[in-house]
C-alpha atoms as a printed R data frame, in Angstrom:
    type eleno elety resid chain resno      x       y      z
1   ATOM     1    CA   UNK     A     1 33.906 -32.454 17.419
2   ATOM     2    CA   UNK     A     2 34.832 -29.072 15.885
3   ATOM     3    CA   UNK     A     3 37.934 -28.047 18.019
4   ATOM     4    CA   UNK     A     4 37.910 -24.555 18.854
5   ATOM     5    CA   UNK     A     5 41.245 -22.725 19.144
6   ATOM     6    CA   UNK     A     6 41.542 -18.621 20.205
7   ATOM     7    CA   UNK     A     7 44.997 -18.886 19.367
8   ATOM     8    CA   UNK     A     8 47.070 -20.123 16.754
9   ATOM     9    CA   UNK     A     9 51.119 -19.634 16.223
10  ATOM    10    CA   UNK     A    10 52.305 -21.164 12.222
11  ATOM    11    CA   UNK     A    11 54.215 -20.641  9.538
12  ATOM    12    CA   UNK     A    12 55.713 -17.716 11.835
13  ATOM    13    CA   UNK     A    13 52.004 -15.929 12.328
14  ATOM    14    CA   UNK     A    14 49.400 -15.933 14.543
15  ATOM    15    CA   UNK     A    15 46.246 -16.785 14.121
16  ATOM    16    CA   UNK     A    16 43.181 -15.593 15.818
17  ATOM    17    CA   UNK     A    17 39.375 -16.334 15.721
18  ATOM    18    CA   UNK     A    18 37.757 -12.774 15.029
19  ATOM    19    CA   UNK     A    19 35.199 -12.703 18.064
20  ATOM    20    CA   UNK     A    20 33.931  -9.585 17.042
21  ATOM    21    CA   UNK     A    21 32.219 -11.858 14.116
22  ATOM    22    CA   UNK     A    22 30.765 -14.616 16.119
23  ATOM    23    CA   UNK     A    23 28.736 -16.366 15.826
24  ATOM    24    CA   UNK     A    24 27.238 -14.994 12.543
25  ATOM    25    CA   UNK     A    25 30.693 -15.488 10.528
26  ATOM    26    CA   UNK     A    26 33.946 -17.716 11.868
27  ATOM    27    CA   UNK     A    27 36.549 -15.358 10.176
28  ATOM    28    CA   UNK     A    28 40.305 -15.279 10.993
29  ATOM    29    CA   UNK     A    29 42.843 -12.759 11.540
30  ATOM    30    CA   UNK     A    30 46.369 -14.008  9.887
31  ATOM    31    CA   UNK     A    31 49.251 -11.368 11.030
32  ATOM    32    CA   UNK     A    32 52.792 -10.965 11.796
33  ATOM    33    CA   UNK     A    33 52.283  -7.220 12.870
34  ATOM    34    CA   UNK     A    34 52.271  -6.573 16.591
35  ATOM    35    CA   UNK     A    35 50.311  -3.552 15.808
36  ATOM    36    CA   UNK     A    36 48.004  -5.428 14.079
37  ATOM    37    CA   UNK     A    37 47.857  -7.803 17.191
38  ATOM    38    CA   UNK     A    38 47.476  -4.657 19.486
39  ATOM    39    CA   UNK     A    39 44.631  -3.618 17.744
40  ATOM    40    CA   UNK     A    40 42.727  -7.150 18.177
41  ATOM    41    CA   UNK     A    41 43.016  -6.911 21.868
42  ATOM    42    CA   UNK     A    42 41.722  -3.161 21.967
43  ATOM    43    CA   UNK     A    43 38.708  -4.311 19.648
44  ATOM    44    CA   UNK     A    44 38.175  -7.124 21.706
45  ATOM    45    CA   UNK     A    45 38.639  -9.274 18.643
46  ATOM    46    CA   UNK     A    46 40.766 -11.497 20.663
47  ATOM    47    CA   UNK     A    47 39.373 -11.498 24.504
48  ATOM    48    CA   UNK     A    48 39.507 -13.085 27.491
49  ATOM    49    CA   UNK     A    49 42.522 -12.903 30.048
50  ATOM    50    CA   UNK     A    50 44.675 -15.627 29.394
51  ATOM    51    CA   UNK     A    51 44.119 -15.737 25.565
52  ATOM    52    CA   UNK     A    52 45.387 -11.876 26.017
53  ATOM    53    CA   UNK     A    53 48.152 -12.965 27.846
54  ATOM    54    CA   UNK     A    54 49.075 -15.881 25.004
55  ATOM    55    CA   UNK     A    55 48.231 -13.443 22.112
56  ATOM    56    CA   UNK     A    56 50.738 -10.695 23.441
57  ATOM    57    CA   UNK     A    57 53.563 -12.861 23.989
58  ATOM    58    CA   UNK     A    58 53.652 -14.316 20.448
59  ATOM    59    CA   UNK     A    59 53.005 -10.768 18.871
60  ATOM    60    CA   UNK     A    60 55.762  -9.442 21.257
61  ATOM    61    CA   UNK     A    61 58.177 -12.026 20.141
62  ATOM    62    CA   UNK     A    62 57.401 -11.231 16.704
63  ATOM    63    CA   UNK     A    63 58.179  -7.900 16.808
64  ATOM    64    CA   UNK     A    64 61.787  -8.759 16.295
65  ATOM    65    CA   UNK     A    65 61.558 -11.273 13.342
66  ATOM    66    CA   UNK     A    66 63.696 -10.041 10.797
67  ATOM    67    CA   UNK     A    67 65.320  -7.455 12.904
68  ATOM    68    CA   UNK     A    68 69.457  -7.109 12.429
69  ATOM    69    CA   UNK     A    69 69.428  -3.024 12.988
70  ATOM    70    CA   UNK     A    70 67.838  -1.509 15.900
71  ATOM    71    CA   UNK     A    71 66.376  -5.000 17.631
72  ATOM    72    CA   UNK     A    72 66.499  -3.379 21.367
73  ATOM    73    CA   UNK     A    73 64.452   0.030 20.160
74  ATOM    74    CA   UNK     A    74 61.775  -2.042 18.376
75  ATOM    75    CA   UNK     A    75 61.347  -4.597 20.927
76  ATOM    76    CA   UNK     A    76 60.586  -1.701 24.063
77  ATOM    77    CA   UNK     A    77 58.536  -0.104 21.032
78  ATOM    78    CA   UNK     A    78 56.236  -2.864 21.580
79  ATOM    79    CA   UNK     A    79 56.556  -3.728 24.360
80  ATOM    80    CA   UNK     A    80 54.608  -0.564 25.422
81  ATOM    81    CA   UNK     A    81 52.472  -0.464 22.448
82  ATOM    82    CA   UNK     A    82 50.926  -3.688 23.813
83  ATOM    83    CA   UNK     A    83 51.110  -3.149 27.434
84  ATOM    84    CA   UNK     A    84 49.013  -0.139 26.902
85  ATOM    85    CA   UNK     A    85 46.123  -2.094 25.242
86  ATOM    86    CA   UNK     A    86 44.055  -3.479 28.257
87  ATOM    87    CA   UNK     A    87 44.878  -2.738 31.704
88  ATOM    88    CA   UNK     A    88 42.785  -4.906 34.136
89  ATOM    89    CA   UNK     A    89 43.732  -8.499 32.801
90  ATOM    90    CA   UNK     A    90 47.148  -9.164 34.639
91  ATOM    91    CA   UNK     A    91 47.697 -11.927 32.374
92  ATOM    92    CA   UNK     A    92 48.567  -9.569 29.524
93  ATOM    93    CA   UNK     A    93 51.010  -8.027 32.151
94  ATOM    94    CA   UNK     A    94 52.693 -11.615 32.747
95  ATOM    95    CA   UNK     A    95 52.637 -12.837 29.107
96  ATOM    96    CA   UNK     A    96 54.518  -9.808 27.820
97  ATOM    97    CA   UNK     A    97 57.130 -10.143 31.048
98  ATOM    98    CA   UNK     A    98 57.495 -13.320 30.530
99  ATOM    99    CA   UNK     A    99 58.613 -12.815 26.829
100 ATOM   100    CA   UNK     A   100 60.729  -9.467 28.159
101 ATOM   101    CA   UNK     A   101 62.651 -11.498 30.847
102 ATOM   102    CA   UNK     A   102 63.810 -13.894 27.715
103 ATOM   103    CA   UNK     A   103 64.729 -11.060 26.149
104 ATOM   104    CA   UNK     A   104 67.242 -10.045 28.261
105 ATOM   105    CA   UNK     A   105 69.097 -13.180 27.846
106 ATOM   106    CA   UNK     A   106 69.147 -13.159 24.435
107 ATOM   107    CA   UNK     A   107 68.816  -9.623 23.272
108 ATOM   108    CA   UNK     A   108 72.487  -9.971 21.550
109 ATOM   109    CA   UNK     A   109 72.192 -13.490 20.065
110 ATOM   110    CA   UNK     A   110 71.165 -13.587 16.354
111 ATOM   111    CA   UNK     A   111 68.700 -16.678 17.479
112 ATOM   112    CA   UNK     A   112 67.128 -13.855 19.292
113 ATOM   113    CA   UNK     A   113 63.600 -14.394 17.349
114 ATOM   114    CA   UNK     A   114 63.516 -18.024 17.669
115 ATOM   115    CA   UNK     A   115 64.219 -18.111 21.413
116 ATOM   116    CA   UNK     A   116 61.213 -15.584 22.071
117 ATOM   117    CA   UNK     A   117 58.835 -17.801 20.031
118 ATOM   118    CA   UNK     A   118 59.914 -20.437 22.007
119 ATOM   119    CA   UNK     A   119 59.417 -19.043 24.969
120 ATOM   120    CA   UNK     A   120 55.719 -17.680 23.871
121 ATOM   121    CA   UNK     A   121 54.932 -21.241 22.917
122 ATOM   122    CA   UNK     A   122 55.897 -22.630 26.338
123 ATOM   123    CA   UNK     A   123 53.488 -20.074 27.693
124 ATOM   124    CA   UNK     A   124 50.552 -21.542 25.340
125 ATOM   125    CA   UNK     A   125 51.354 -24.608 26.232
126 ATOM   126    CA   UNK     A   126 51.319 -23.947 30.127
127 ATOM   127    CA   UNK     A   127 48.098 -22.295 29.501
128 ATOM   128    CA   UNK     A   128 46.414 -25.364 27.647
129 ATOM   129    CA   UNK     A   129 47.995 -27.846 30.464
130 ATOM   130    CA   UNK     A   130 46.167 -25.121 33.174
131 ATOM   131    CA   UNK     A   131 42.762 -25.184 31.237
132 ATOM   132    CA   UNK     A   132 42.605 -28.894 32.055
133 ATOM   133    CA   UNK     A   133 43.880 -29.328 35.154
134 ATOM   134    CA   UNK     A   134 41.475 -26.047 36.171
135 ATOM   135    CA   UNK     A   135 38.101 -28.714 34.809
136 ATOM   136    CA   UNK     A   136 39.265 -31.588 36.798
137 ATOM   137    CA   UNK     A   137 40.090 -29.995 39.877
138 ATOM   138    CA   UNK     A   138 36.363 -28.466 39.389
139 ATOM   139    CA   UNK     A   139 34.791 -31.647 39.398
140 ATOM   140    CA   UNK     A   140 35.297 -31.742 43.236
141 ATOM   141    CA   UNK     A   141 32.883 -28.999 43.540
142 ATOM   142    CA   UNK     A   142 29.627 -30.910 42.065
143 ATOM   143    CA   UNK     A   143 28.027 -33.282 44.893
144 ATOM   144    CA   UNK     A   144 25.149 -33.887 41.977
145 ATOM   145    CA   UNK     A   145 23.697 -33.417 38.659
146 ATOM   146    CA   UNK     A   146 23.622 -29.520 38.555
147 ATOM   147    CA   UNK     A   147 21.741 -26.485 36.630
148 ATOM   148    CA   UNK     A   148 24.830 -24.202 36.274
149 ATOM   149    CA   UNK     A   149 24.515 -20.214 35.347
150 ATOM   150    CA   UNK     A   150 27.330 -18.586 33.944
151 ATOM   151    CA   UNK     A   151 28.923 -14.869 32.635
152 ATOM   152    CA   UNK     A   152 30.566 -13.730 29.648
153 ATOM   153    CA   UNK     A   153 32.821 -16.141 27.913
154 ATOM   154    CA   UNK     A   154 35.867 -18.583 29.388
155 ATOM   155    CA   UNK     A   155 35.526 -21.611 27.301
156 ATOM   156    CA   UNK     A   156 38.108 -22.131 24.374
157 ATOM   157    CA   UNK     A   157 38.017 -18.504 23.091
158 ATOM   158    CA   UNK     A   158 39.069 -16.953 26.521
159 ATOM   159    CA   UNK     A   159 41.953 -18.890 26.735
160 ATOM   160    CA   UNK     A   160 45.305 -21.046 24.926
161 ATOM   161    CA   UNK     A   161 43.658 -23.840 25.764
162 ATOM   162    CA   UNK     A   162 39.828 -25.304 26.314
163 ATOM   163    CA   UNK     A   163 38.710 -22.402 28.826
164 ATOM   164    CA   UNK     A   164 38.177 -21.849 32.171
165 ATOM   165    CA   UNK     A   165 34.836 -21.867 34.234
166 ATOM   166    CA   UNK     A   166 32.992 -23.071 30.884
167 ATOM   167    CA   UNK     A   167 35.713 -25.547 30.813
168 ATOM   168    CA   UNK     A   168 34.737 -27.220 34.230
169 ATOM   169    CA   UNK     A   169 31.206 -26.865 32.573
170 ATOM   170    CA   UNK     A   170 31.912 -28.947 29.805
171 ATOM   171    CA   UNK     A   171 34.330 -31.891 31.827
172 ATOM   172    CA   UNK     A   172 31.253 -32.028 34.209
173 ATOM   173    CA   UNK     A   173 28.598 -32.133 31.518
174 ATOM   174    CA   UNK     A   174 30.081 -35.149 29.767
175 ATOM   175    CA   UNK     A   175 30.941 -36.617 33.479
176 ATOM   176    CA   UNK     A   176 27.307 -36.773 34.151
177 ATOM   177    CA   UNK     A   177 27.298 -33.690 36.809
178 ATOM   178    CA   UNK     A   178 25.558 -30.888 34.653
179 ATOM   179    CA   UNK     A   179 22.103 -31.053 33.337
180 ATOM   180    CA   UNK     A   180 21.802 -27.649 32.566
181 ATOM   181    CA   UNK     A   181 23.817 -24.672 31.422
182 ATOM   182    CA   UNK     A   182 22.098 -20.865 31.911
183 ATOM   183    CA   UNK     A   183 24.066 -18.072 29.900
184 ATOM   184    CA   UNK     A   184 23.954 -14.669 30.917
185 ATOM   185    CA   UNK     A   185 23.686 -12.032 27.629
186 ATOM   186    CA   UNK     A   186 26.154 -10.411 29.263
187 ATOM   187    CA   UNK     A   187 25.891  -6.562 28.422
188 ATOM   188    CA   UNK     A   188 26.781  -4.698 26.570
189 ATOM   189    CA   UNK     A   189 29.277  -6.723 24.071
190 ATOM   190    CA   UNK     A   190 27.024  -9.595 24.783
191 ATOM   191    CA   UNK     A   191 29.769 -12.409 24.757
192 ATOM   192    CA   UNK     A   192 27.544 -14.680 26.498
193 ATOM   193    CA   UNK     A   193 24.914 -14.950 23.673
194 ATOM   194    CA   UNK     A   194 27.290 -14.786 20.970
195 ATOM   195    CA   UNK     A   195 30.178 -16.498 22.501
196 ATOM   196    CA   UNK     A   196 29.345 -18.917 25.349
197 ATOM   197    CA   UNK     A   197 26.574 -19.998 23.225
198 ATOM   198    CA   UNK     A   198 28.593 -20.963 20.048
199 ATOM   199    CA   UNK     A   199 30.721 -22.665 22.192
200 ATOM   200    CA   UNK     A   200 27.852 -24.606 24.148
201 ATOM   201    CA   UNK     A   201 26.261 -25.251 20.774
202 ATOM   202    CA   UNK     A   202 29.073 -27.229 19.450
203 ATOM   203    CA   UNK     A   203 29.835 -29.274 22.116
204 ATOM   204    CA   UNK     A   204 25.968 -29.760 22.498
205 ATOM   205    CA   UNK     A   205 25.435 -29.177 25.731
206 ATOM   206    CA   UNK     A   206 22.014 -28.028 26.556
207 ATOM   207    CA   UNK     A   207 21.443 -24.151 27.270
208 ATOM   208    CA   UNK     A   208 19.190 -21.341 27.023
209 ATOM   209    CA   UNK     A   209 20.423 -18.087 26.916
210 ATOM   210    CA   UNK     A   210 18.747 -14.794 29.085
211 ATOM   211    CA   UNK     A   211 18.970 -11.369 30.475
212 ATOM   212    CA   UNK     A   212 21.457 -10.465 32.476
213 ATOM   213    CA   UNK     A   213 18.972  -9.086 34.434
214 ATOM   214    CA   UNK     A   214 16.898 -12.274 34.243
215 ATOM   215    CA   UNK     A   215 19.336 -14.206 36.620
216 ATOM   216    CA   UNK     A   216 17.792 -13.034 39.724
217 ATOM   217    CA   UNK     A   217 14.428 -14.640 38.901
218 ATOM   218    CA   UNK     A   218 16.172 -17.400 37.901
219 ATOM   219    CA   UNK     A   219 17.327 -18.398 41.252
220 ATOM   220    CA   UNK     A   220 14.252 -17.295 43.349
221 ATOM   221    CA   UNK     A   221 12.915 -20.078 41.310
222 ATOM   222    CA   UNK     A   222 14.859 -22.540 41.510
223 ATOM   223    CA   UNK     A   223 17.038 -23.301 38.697
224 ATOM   224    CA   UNK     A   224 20.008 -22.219 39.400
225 ATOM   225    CA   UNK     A   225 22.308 -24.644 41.402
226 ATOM   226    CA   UNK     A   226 25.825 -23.042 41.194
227 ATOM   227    CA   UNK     A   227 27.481 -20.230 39.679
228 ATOM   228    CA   UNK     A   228 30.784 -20.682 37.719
229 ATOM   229    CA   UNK     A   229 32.594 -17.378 36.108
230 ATOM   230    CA   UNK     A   230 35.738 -16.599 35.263
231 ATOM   231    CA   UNK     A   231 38.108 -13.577 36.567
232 ATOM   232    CA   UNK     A   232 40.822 -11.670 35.190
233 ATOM   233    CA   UNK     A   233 42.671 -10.079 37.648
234 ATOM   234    CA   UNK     A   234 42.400 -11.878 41.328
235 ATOM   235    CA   UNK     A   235 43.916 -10.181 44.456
236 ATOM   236    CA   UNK     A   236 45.928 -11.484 46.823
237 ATOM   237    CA   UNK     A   237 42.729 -11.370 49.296
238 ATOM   238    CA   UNK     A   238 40.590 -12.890 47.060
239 ATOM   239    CA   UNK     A   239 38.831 -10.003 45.920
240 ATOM   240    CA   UNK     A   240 38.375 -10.912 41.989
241 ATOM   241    CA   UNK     A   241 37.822  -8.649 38.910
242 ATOM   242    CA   UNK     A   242 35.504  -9.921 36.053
243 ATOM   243    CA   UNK     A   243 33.362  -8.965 33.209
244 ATOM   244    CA   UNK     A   244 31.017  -6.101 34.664
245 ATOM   245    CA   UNK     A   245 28.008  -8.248 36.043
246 ATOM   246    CA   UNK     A   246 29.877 -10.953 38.086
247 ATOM   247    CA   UNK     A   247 29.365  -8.619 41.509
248 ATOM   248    CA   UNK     A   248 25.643  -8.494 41.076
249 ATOM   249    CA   UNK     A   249 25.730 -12.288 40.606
250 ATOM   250    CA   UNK     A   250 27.601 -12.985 43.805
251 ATOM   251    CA   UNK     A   251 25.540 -10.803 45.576
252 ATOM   252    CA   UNK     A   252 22.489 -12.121 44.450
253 ATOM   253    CA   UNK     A   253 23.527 -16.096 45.363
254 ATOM   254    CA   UNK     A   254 24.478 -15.172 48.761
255 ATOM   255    CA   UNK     A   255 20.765 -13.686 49.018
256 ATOM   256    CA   UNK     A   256 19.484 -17.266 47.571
257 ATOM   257    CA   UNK     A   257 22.109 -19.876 49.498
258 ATOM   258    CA   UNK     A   258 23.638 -20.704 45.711
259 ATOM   259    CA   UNK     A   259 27.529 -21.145 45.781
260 ATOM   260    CA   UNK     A   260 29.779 -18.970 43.795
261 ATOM   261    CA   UNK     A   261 33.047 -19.988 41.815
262 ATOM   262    CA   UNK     A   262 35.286 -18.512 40.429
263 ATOM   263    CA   UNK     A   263 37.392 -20.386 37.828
264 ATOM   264    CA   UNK     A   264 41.200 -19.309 36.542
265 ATOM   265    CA   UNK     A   265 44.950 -20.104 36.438
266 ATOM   266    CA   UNK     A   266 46.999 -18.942 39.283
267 ATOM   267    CA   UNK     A   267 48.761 -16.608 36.653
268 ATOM   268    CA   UNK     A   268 45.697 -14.289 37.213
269 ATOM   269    CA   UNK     A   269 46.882 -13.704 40.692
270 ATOM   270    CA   UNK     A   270 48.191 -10.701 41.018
271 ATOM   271    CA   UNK     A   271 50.757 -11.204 44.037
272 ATOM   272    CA   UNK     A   272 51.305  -7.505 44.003
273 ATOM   273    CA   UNK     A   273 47.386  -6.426 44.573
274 ATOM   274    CA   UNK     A   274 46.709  -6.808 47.618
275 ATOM   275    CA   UNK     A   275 43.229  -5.949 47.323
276 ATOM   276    CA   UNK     A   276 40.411  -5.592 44.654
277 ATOM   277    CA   UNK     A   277 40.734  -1.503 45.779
278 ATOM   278    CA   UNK     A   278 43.932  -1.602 43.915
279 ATOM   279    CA   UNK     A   279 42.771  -3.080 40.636
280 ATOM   280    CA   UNK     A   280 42.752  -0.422 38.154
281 ATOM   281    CA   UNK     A   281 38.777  -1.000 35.851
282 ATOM   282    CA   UNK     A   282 39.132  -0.438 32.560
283 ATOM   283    CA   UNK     A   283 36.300   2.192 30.664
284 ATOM   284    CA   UNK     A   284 35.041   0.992 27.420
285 ATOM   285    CA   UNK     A   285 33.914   3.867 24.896
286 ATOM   286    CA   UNK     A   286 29.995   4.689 25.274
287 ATOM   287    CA   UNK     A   287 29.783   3.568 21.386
288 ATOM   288    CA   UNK     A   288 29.346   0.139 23.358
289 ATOM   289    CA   UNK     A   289 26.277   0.655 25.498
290 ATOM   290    CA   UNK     A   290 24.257   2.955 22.568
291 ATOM   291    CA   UNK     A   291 24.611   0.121 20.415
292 ATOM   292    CA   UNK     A   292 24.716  -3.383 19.325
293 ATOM   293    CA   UNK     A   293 26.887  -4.262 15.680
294 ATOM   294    CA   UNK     A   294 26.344  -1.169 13.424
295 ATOM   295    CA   UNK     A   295 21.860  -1.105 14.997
296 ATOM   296    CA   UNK     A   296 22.171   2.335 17.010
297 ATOM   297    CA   UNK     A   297 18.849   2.283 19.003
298 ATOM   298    CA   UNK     A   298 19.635   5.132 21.452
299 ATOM   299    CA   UNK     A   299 20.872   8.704 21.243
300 ATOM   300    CA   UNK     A   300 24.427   9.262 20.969
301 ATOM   301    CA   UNK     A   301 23.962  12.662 22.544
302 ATOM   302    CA   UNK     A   302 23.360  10.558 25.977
303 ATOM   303    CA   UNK     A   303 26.153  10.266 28.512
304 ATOM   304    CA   UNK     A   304 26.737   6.745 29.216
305 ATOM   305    CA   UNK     A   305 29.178   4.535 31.666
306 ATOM   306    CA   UNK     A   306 30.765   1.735 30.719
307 ATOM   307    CA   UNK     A   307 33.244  -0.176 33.084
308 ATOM   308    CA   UNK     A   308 33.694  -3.511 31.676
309 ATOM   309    CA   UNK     A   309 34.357  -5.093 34.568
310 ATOM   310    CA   UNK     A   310 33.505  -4.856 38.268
311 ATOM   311    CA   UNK     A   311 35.283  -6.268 41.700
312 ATOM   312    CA   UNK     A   312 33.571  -9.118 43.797
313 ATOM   313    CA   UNK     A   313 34.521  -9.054 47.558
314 ATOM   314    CA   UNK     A   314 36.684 -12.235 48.636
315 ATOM   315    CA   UNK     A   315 33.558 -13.213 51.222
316 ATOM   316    CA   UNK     A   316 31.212 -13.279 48.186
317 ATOM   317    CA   UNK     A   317 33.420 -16.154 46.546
318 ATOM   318    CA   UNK     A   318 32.900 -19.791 47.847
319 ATOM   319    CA   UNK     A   319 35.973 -21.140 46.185
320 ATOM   320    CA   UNK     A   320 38.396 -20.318 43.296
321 ATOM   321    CA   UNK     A   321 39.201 -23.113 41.262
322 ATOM   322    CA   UNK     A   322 42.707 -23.094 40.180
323 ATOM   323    CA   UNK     A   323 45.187 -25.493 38.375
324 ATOM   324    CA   UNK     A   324 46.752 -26.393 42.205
325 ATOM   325    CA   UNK     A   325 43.564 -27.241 43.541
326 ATOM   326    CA   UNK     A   326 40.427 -25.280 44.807
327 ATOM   327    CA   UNK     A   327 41.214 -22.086 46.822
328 ATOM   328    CA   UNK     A   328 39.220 -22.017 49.762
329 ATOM   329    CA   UNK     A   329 38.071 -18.664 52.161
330 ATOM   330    CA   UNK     A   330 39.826 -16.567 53.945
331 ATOM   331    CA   UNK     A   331 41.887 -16.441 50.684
332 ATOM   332    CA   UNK     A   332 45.734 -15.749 50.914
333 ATOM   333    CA   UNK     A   333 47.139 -15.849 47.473
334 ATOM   334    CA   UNK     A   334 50.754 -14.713 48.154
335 ATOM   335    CA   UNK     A   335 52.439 -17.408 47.610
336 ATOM   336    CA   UNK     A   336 50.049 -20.001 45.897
């Protein structure tokens, strides 16, 4: 089986999978440049939040290789350059303060470089460990052979390590607990039909892919068992941020009885939100919503909004699935 990796450190560079190309072309970005790195997160060619946060700490750490002169100026340099590329997913946040608190301690030593990279790569591995422990703890939540429907993208490419939600997909596919896997398009960057899908395609699990709008009639007829998405920002109350759609999804499986998950690492708490009020939504240019690839097929004259993601209220969520176990309601995320 093909393994699929978002992130790659070697040879002293990272490598990422350009998303932006899937699933027509598997191309590769190969860069030592932290503001070549910042620009893959703003274009989304790297996405998903704990593949963010792994991405920014290795192309934070790197922005002192070969430094002797000036190693303090550079490193706050980026620091903020990459801080200021995505503001909702608080794992970019805790990658790039992780890699600043190591700093600190060795922002005088000449081994400077290599004790960043190790740091970042402790990260990536904490995030790969987290990925699996997140799918087996989610096996608790299938009682049967389920039809699962999930949003946007948090297998392998969302994340260091195998994913998140999708991940609990695929453990409980190949466990003999899915039978079915429904992918939203997820609008407008569509990472459901281009991403979810390549994924779901290569571990051959069997899908279809449809309308985000399609999911309602989906459940009013019956095929929809569970919901598993991912989040990337998660307040202390529960109340979770996600790719724009996730909100009408929970609202919609309260209507028809169908339980909700959410799936992520505990590092997407954020222990100083205390509720999803606080979480600051990124807007995405309106070049996203009046067209798909380079195929315009609406004026660009038209105003247009584009949040990319939207807040689902704590009492929506039946559990979040973590790597310490599944959360139940009421949620109280302080100290988990």
């Amino acid at each position: 089986m093909h393994k699929i990796e978002a992130v790659k450190f070697k040879d002293d560079k990272i490598i990422l999978i350009d998303q932006t190309k899937l699933p027509l072309k598997e191309e590769y970005i190969v860069t030592d440049d932290y503001e070549r790195i910042a620009i893959a997160i703003e274009r989304l060619e790297v996405r998903g939040a704990p593949a963010i946060g792994v991405t920014a700490a290795y192309a934070l750490a790197l922005s002192v290789k070969d430094k002797n002169e000036n190693v303090e100026e550079e490193f706050l340099k980026a620091y903020n350059r990459l801080k200021s590329t995505r503001p909702t997913a608080v794992n970019l946040f805790f990658g790039l303060d992780s890699i600043k608190e190591e700093f600190e301690k060795y922002k005088n030593d000449p081994r400077v470089y290599v004790k960043l990279i190790e740091a970042a790569k402790r990260l990536h591995k904490d995030d790969i460990e987290m990925c699996e422990k997140i799918a087996l703890n989610g096996l608790s939540v299938f009682g049967r052979k389920m039809r699962v429907l999930t949003h946007c993208n948090t297998g392998a490419l969302a994340t260091g390590g195998s994913g998140t939600a999708l991940n609990v997909i695929r453990h409980a596919y190949f466990n003999g607990l899915v039978e079915y896997v429904h992918v939203d398009e997820t609008r407008p960057l569509l990472q459901g039909s281009r991403l979810t899908a390549w994924e779901l395609d290569k571990l051959g699990i069997p899908f279809s892919i449809n309308t985000d709008s399609t999911a309602a009639v989906l459940m009013k007829e019956k095929k929809v068992d569970m919901i598993i998405t991912g989040a990337d920002r998660i307040a202390v109350n529960g109340d979770t941020a996600n790719k724009i759609g996730t909100y009408n999804l929970a609202v919609l499986a309260r209507h028809h009885n169908i339980p909700f998950y959410i799936a992520a690492p505990t590092s997407t708490i954020d222990r100083h939100c205390p509720s999803g009020n606080e979480i600051k939504i990124e807007l995405r240019g309106k070049e996203e919503l009046v067209k798909i690839g380079d195929c315009r097929f609406t004026s660009d004259a038209y105003d247009a909004y584009c949040p990319a993601f939207d807040i689902t209220p704590a009492e929506l969520i039946t559990g979040i699935i973590t790597e310490k176990g599944v959360l139940g309601n009421p949620y109280r995320l302080e100290n988990v």
